[in-house]
C-alpha angles and dihedrals in degrees: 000000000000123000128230133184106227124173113176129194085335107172108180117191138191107207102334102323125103115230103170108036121190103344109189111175150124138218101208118218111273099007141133101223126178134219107193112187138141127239106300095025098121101261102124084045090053097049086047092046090055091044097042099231095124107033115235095226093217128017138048132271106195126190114183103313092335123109098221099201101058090056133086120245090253085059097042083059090041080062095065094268114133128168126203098205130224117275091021096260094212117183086250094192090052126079112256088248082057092051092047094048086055084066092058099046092122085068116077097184111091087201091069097045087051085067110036081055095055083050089061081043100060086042089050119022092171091074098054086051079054108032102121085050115114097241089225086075094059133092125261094262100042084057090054093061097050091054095050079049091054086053098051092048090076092052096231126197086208130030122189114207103203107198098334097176093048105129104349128130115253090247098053088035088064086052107054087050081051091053088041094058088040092054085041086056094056092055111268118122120235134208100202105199111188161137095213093096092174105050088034096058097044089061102035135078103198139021161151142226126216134198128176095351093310141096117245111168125006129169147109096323092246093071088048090059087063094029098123091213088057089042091057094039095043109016105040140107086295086056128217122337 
């Protein structure tokens, strides 16, 4: 069966003000689908409405045959959904093996660790080279990959990249959209959420833009490219973001 990612009418709130209003979208199975908003959009809200780590207070979030938004944030992981967070958030005083084991706590059998490990390996041999360093001593973009590694290790369905490019260098940044497309190719779906338009709409194939907790133009994003309302917010007198 295939599993979709399906929120419908969701409005989340903090106090009594709505931060997300009316959210209607889908995450097809095993697509790359993009969420392009500024600061205060409602990004941040989205992702912690999925994971359930903030409640919508109406609507519904689906994933295959699971409500979403009856379920705590360990189940909701228990469901195939992994994130990998803003800013990496690597444990710096914890070998990067240890980060990474942190990402496969839901498997007991150190059989099968062994070899999820050996996965993110294959995907990023510099971090076996470096698997006994404290992750605190590595550059921005090593611990990068460590936390997309951490993210692997759980064997998501679906994987949420939540600003990928966010301090990177632009040479690092082409590579992790390289390493996304590459993680979307070997089946698992991915929900994209940045700021980086360019790089975001060259690797995905849907997506949505928010502004001030609503959803103002969705579509292939192809259509997006030449969306006005994207034009104005991404390629106007400002630039690119």
């Amino acid at each position: 069966m295939s599993e979709n990612l399906t929120i419908e009418h969701v409005y989340t709130a903090y106090d009594q003000a709505d931060v997300l209003s009316n959210i209607s979208l889908t995450v097809a199975s095993g697509s790359i689908t993009c969420i392009l908003g500024s600061n205060g959009a409602g990004k941040t809200t989205l992702i912690r409405s999925i994971l359930g780590l903030t409640r919508p207070r109406m609507g519904s979030i689906r994933f295959g045959n699971h409500r979403l938004e009856q379920l705590a944030t360990h189940s909701i992981v228990g469901c195939g959904i992994g994130c990998v967070p803003e800013g990496r958030r690597v444990f710096s005083r914890m070998t990067v093996e240890e980060n990474l084991r942190t990402g496969g706590y839901l498997t007991r059998a150190e059989t099968k660790i062994r070899e999820r490990l050996e996965q993110v390996y294959e995907v990023f041999p510099a971090l076996k080279e470096r698997a006994r360093q404290l992750a605190g001593t590595m550059s921005g973009g090593e611990q990068a990959m460590v936390s997309i590694g951490r993210g692997l290790m759980m064997r998501p369905k679906l994987l949420i990249f939540d600003e990928p490019s966010l301090g990177l260098s632009p040479l690092f940044v082409q590579e992790n959209f390289e390493i996304i497309s590459r993680i979307n190719a070997s089946g698992i779906t991915v929900l994209l959420v940045e700021q980086n338009v360019n790089q975001t709409l060259a690797i995905a194939q849907q997506g949505y833009v928010l502004a001030q907790g609503r959803i103002i133009a969705q579509g292939s994003t192809e259509v997006l490219a030449r969306d006005p309302e994207v034009q104005r917010a991404y390629f106007g007198a400002g630039g690119s973001r």
